[in-house]
Residue frames as a rotation matrix with the C-alpha (Angstrom) as fourth column:
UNK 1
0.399 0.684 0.610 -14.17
-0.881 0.102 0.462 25.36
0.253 -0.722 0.644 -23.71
UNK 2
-0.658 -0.628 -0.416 -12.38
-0.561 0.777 -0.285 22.68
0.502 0.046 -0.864 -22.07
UNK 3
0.190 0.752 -0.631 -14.76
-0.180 0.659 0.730 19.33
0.965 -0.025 0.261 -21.80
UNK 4
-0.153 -0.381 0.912 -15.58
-0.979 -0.069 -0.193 18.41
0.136 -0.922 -0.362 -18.07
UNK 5
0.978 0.070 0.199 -14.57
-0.117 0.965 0.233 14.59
-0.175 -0.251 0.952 -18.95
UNK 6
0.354 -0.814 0.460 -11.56
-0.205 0.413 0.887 12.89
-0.913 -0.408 -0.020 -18.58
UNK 7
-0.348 -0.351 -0.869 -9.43
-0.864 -0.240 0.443 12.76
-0.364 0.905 -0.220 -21.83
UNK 8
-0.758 0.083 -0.647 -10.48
-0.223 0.899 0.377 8.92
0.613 0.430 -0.663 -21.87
UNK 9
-0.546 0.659 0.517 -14.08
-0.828 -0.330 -0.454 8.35
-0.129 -0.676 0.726 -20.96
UNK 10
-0.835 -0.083 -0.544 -15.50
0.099 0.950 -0.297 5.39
0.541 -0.301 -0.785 -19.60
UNK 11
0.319 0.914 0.250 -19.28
-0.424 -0.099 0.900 4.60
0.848 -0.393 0.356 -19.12
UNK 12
0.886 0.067 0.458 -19.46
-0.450 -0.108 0.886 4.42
0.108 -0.992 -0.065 -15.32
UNK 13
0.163 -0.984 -0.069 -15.76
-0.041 0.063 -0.997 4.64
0.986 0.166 -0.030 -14.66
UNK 14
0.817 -0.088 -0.570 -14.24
0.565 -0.076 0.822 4.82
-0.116 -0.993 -0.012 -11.26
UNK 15
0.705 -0.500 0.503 -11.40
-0.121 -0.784 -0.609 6.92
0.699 0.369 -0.613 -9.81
UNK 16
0.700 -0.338 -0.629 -8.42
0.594 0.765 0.250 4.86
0.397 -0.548 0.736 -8.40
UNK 17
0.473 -0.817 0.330 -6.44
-0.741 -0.571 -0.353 7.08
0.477 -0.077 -0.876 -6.52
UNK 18
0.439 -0.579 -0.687 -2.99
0.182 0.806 -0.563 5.17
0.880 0.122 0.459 -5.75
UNK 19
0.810 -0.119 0.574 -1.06
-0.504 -0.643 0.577 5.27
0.300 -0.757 -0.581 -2.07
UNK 20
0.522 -0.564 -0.640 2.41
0.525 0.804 -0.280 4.03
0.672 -0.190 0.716 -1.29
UNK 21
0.964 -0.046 -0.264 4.84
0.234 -0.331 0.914 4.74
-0.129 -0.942 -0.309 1.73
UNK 22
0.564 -0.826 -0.014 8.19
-0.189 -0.113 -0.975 5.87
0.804 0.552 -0.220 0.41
UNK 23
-0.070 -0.896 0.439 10.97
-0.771 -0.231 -0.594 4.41
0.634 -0.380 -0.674 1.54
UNK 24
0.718 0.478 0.506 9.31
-0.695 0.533 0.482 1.00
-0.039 -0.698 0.715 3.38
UNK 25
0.926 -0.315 -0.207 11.25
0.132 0.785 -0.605 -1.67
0.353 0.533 0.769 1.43
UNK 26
0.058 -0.903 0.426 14.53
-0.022 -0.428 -0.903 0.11
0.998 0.043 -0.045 1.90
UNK 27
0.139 0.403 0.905 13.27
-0.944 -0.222 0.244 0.50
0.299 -0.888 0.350 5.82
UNK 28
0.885 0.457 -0.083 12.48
-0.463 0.884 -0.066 -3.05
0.043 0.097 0.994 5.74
UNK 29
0.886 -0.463 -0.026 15.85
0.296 0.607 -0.737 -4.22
0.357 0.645 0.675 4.40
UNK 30
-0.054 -0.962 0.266 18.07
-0.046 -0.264 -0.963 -2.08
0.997 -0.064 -0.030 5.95
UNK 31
0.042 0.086 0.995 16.48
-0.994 -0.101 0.050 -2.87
0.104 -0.991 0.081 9.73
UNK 32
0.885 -0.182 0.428 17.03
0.052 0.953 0.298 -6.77
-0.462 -0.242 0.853 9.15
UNK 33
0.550 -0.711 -0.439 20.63
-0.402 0.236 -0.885 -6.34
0.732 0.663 -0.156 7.89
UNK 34
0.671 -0.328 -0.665 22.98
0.564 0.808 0.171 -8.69
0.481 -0.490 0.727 9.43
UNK 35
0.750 -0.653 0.105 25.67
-0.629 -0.655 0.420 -7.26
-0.205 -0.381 -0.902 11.88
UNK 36
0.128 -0.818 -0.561 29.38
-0.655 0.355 -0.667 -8.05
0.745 0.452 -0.490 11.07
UNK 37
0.974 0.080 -0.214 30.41
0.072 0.781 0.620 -10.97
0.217 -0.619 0.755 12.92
UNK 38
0.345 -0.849 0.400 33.66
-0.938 -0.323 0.123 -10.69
0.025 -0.418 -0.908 14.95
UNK 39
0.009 -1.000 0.003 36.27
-0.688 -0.008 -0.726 -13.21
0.726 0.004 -0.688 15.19
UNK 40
-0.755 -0.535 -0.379 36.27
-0.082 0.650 -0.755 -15.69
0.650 -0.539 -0.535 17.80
UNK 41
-0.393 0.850 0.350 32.93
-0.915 -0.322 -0.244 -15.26
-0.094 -0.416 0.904 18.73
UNK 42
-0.967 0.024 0.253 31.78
0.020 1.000 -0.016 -18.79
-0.253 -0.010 -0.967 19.35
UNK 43
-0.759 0.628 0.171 28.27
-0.156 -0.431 0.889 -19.26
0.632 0.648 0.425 17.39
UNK 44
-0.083 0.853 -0.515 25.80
0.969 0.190 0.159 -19.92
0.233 -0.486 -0.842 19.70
UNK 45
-0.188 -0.111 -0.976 26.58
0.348 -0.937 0.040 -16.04
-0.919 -0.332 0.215 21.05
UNK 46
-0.669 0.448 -0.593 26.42
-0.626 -0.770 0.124 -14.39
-0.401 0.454 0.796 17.60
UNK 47
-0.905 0.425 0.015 23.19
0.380 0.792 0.478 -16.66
0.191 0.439 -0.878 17.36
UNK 48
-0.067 0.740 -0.670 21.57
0.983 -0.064 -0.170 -14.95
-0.169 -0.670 -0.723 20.00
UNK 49
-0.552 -0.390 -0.737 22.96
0.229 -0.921 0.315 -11.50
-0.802 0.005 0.598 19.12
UNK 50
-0.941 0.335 0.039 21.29
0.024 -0.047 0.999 -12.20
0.337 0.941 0.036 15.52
UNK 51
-0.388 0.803 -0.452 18.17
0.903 0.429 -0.014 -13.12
0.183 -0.414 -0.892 17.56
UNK 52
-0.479 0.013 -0.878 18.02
0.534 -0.789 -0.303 -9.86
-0.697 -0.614 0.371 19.36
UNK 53
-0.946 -0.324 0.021 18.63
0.229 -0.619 0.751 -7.94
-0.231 0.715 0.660 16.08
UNK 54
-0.700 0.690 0.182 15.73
0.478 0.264 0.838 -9.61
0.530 0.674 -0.515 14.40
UNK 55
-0.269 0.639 -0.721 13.56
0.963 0.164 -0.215 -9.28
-0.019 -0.752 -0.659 17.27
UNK 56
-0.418 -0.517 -0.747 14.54
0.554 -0.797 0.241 -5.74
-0.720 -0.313 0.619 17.42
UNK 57
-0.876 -0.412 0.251 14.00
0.184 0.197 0.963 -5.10
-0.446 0.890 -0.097 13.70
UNK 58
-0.728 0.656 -0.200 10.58
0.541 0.728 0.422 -6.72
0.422 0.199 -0.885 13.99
UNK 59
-0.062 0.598 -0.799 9.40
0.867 -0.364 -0.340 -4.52
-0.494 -0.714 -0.496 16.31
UNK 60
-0.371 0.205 -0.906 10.34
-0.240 -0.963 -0.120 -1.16
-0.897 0.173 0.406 14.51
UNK 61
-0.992 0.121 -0.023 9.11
-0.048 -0.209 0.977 -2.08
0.114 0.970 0.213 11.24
UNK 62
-0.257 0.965 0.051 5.64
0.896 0.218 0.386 -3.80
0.361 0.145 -0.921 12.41
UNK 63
-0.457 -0.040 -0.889 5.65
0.260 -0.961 -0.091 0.26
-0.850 -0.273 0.450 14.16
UNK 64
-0.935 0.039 -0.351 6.11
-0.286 -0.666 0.689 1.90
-0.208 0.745 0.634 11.00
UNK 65
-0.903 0.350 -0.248 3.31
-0.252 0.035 0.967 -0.22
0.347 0.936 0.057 9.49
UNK 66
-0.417 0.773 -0.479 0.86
0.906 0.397 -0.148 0.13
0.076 -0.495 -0.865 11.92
UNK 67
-0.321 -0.114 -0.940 1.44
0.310 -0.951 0.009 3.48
-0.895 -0.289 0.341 11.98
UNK 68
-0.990 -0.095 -0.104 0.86
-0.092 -0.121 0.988 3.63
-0.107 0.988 0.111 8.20
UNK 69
-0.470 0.817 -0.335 -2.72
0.642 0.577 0.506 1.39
0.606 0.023 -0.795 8.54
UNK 70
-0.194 0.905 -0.378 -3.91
0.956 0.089 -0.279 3.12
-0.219 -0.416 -0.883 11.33
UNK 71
-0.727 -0.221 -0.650 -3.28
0.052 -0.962 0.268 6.70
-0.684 0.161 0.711 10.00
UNK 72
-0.922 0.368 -0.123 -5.32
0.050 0.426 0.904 5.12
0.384 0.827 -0.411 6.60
UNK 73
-0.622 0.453 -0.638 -7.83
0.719 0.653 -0.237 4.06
0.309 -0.607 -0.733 8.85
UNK 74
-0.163 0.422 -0.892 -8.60
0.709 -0.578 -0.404 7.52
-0.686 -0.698 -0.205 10.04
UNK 75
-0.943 0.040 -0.331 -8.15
-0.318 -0.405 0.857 9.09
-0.100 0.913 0.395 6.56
UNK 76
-0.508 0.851 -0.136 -11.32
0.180 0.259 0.949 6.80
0.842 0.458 -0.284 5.38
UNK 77
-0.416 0.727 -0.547 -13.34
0.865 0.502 0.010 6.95
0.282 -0.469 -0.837 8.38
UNK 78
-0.731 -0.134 -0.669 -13.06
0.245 -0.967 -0.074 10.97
-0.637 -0.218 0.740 8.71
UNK 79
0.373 0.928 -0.004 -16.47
0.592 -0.241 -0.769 12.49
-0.714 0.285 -0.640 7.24
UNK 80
-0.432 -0.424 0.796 -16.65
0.895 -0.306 0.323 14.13
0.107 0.853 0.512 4.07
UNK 81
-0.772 0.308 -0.556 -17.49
0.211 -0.702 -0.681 17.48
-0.600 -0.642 0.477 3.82
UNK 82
0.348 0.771 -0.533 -19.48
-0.753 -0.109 -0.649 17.51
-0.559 0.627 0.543 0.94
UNK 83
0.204 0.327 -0.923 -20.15
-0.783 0.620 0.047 14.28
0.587 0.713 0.382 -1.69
UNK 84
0.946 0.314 -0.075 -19.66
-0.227 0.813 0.537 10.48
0.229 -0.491 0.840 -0.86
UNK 85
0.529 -0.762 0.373 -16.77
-0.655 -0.087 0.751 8.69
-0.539 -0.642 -0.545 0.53
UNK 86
-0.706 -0.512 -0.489 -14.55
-0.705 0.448 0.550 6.20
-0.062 0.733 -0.677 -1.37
UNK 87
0.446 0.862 -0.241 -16.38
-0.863 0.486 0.139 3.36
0.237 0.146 0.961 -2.52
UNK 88
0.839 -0.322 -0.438 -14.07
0.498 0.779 0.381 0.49
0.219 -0.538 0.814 -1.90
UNK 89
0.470 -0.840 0.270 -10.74
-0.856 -0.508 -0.093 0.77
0.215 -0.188 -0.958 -0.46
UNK 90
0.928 -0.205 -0.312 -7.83
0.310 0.889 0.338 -1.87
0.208 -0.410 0.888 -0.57
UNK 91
0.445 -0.895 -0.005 -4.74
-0.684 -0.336 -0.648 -1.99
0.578 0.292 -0.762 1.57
UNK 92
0.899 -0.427 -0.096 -1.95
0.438 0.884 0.165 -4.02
0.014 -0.191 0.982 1.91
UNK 93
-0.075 -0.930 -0.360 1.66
0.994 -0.098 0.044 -3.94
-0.076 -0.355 0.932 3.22
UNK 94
-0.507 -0.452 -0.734 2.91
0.485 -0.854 0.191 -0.38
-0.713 -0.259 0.652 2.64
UNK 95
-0.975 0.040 -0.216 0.59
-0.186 -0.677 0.712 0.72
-0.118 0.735 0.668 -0.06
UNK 96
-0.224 0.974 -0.032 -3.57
0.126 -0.003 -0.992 1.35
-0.966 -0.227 -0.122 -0.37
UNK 97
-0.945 0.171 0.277 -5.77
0.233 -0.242 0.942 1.40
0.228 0.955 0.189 -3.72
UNK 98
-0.565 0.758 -0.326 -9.12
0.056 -0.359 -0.932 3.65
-0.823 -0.544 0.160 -2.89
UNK 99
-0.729 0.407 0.551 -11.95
0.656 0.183 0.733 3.87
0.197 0.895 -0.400 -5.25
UNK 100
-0.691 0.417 -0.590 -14.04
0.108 -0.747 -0.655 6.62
-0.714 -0.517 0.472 -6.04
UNK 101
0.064 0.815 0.575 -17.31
0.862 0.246 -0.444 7.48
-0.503 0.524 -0.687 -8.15
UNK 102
0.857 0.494 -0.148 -16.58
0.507 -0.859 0.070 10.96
-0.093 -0.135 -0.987 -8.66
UNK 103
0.280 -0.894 0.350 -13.18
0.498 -0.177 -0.849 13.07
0.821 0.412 0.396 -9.81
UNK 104
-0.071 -0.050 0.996 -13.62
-0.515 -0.854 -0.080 15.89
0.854 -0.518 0.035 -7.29
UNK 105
0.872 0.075 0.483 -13.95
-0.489 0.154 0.859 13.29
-0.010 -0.985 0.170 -4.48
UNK 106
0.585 -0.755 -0.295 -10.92
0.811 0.549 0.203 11.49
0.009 -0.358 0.934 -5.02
UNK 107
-0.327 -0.702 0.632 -8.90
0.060 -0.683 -0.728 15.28
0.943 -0.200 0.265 -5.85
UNK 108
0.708 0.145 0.692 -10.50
-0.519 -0.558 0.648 16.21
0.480 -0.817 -0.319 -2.16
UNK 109
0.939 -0.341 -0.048 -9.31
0.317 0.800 0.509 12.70
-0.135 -0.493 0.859 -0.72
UNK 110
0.247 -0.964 0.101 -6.16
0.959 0.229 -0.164 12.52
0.135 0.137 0.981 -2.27
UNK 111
-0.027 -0.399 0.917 -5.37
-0.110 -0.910 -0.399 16.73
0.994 -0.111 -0.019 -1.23
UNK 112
0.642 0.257 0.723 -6.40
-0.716 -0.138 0.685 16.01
0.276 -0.956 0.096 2.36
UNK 113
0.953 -0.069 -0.295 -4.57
0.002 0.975 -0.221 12.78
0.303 0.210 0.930 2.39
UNK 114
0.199 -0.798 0.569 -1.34
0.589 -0.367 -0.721 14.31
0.784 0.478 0.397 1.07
UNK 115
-0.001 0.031 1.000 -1.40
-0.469 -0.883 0.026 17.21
0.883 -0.469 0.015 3.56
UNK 116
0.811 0.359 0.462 -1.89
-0.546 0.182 0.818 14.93
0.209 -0.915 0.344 6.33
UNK 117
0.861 -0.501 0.090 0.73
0.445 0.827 0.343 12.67
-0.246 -0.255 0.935 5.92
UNK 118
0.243 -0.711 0.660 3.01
0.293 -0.595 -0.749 15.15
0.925 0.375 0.063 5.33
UNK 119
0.575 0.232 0.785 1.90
-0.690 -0.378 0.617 16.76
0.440 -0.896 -0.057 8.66
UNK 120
0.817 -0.109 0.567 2.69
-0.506 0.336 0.794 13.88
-0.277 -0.936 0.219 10.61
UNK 121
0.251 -0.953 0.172 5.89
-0.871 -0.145 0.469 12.97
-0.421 -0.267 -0.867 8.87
UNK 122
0.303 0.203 0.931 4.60
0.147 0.955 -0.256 10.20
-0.942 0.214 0.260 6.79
UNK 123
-0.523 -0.302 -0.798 6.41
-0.556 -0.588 0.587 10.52
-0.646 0.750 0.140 3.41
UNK 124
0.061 0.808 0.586 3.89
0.299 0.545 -0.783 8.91
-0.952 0.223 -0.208 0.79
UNK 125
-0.970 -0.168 -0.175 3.61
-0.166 -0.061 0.984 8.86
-0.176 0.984 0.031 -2.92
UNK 126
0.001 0.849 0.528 0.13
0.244 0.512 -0.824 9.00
-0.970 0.130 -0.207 -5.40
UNK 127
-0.987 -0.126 0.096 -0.99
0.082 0.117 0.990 8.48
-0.136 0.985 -0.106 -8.31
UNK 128
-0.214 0.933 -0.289 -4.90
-0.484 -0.359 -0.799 9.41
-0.849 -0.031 0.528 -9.34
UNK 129
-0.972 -0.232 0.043 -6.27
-0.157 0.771 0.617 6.96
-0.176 0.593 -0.786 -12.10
UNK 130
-0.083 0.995 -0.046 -9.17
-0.631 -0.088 -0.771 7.04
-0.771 -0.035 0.635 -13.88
UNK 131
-0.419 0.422 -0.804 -11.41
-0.776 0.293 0.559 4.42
0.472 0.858 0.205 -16.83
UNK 132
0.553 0.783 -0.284 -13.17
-0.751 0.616 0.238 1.33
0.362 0.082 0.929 -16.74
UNK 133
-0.468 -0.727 0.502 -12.56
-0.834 0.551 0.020 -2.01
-0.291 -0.409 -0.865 -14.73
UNK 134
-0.028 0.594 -0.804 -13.35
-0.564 0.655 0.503 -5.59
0.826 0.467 0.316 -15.15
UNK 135
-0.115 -0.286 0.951 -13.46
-0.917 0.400 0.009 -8.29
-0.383 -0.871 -0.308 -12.73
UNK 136
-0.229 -0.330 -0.916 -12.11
-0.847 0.532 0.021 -11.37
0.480 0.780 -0.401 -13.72
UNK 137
0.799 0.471 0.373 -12.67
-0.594 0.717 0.365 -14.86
-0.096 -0.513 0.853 -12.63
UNK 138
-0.118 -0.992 -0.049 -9.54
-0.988 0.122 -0.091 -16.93
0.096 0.038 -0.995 -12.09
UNK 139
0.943 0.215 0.256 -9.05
-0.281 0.924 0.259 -20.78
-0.181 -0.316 0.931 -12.19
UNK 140
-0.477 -0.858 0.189 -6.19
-0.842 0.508 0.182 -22.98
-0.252 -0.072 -0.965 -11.71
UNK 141
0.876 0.446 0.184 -5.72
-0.432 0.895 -0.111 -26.63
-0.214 0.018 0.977 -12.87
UNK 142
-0.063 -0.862 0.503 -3.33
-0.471 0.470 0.747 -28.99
-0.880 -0.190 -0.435 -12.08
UNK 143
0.223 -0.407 -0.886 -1.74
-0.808 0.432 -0.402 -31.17
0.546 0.805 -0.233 -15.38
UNK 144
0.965 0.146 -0.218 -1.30
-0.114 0.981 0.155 -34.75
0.237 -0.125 0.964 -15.67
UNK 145
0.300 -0.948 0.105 2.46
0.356 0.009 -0.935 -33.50
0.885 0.318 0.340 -15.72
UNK 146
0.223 -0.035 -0.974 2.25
0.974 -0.043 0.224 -31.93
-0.050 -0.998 0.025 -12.18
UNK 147
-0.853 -0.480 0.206 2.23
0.515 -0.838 0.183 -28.34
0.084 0.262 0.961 -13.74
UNK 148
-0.291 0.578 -0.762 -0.07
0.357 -0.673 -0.647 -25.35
-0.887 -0.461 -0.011 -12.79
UNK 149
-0.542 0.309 0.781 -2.18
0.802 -0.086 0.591 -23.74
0.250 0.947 -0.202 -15.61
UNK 150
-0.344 0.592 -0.729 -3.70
0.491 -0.548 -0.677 -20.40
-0.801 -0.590 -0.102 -14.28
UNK 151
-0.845 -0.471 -0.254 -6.32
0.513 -0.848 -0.134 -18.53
-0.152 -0.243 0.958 -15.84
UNK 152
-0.608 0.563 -0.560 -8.59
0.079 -0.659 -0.748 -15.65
-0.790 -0.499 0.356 -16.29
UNK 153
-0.535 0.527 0.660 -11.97
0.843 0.383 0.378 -15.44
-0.054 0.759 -0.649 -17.63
């Protein structure tokens, strides 16, 4: 009989399922690479040319990652069909951390998820994650030495 808990069980646990965009960073890096500079180009000109790039650059990446957010966006806001929705959800740059109460709602989430972003050409990585969290309290203090001291209670 095979136990319907999680090999490691955690009074009221949660279920972090994990979301990154494959391939952003690399995206990122390889739309702000520098073009070769030529010869006798006088710098103000391959100033502006660099300008352009960036500009250029700037534009297709903040794309991608709007495109990323608002896809997300519609992922969480899309009714379940049956149990509750995530309980928190956090995302930043290219990669989202959702929280669930429930195994079978994050496997729905994270199958529907998957299947969309596949659909529309979004390549994505997860990871499903389950046990107990804390929540810490942080503090900083400055030294008489002008050093930083962080930490967590």
């Amino acid at each position: 009989m095979v136990s319907p808990l999680p090999y490691y069980y955690a009074p009221d646990g949660k279920y972090v399922l994990f979301l990154d965009l494959l391939g952003f960073t690399t995206f990122v890096r390889d739309s702000f690479q520098k073009k070769k500079v030529e010869d006798g180009v006088p710098e103000a000109k391959q100033w502006h040319a660099a300008l352009a790039q960036f500009k250029i650059a700037q534009v297709e990446v903040e794309r991608a990652y709007r495109r990323l957010h608002e896809h997300l966006g519609k992922l969480l806001r899309r009714p379940m069909r049956r149990g509750k929705p995530s309980t928190l959800s956090l995302i930043f740059s290219d990669c989202a951390y959702i929280v669930f109460d429930r195994d079978n709602e994050a496997q729905r989430f994270a199958i529907s998820a998957i299947r969309s972003f596949v659909r529309n050409d979004m390549p994505v990585r997860m990871g499903l994650s389950y046990g107990s969290f804390t929540a810490y309290n942080f503090t900083t203090e400055t030294l008489p030495s002008g050093h930083r001291n962080y930490r967590s209670e």
